[in-house]
C-alpha positions as CSV (number, residue, x, y, z in Angstrom):
1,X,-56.3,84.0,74.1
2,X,-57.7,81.9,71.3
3,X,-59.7,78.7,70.9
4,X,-58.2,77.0,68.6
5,X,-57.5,72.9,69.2
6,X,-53.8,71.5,70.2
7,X,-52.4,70.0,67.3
8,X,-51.8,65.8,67.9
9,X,-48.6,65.0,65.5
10,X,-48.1,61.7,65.1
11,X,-45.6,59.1,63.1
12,X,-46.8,58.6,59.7
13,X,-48.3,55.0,59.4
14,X,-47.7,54.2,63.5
15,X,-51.7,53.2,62.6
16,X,-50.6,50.7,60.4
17,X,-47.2,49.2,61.4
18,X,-46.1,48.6,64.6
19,X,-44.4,51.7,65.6
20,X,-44.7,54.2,68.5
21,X,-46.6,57.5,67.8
22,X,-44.1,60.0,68.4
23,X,-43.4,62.4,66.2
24,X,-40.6,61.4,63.7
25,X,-39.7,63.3,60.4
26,X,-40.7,61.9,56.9
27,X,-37.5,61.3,55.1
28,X,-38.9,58.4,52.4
29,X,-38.2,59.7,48.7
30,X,-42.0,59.1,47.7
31,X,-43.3,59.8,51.5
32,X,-46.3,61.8,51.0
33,X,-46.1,63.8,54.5
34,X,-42.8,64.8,53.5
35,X,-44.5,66.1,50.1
36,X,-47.1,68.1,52.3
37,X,-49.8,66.0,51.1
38,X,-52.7,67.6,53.4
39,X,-54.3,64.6,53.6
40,X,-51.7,62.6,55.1
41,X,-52.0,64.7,58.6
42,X,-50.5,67.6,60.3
43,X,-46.3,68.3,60.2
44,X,-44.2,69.8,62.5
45,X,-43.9,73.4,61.5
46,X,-43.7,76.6,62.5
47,X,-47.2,78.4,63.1
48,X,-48.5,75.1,65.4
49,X,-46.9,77.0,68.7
50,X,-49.2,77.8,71.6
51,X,-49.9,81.2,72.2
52,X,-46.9,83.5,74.3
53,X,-49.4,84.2,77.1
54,X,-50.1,80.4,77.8
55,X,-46.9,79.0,77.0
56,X,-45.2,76.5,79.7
57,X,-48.5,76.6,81.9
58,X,-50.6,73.9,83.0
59,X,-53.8,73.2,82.2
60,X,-55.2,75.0,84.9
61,X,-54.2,77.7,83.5
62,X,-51.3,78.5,86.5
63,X,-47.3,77.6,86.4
64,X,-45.9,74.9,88.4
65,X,-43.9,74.6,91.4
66,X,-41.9,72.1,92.4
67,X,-42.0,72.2,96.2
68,X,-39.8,69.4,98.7
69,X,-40.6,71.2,102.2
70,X,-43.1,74.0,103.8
71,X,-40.3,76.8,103.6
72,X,-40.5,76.6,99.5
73,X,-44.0,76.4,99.9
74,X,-44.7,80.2,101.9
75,X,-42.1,81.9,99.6
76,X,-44.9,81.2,96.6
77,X,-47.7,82.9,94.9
78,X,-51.1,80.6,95.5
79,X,-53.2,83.3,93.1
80,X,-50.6,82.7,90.5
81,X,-49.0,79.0,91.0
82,X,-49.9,75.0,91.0
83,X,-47.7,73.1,93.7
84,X,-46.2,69.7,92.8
85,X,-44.3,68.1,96.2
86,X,-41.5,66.1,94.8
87,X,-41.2,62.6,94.8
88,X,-38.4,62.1,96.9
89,X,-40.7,63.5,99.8
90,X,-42.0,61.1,102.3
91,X,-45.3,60.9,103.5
92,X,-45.1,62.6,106.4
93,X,-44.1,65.5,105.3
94,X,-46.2,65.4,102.1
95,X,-49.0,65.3,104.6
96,X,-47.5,68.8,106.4
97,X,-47.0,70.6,103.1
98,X,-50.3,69.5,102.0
99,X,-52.0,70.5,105.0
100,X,-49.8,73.7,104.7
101,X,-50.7,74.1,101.1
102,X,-54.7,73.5,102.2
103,X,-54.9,76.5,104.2
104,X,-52.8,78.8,102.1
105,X,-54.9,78.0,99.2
106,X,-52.5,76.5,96.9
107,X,-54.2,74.1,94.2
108,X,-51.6,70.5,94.9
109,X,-51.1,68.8,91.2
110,X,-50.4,65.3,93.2
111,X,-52.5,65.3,96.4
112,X,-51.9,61.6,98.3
113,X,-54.1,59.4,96.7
């Protein structure tokens, strides 16, 4: 795997004007991020993709699992999966799959607060 930094694209001038920082093209006739000005900031192209290997993960470095009840929860990996309990699931059973989870060894992405 490599150590290079994720790439932060933002909207050219969202600094300046008020405009949200997500990622829209340049399409101004004298925009200087559509001219590739490398001063300007990074563009959306190909090359800025996360490695193959690491692709889709989370952070943690393990894929996540969306689990609503214990059943979904035993049919999983804990070496190689992160468990996320749904948010349509009460708290009563989030407590059982958590408890569940606990003692299988699972790593839960959003433990009751």
């Amino acid at each position: 795997m490599t150590s290079r930094k994720k790439v932060r694209f933002k909207r050219y001038l969202s600094n300046m004007k008020k405009l949200d920082e997500s990622w829209r093209r340049p399409k101004g006739l004298h925009n200087k991020l559509r001219e590739h000005v490398a001063a300007k900031g990074p563009r959306v192209q190909v090359g800025y993709g996360s490695p193959k290997m690491v692709r889709g993960l989370h952070p943690c470095g393990l894929q996540e699992a969306l689990v609503h009840n214990v059943k979904e929860l035993e049919a999983l990996d804990p070496q190689s999966v992160a468990v996320r309990v749904a948010s349509g699931v009460g708290r009563k059973k989030r407590l059982e799959i958590e408890a569940r989870a606990a003692e299988l060894g699972f790593k839960v992405l959003n433990p009751v607060g």
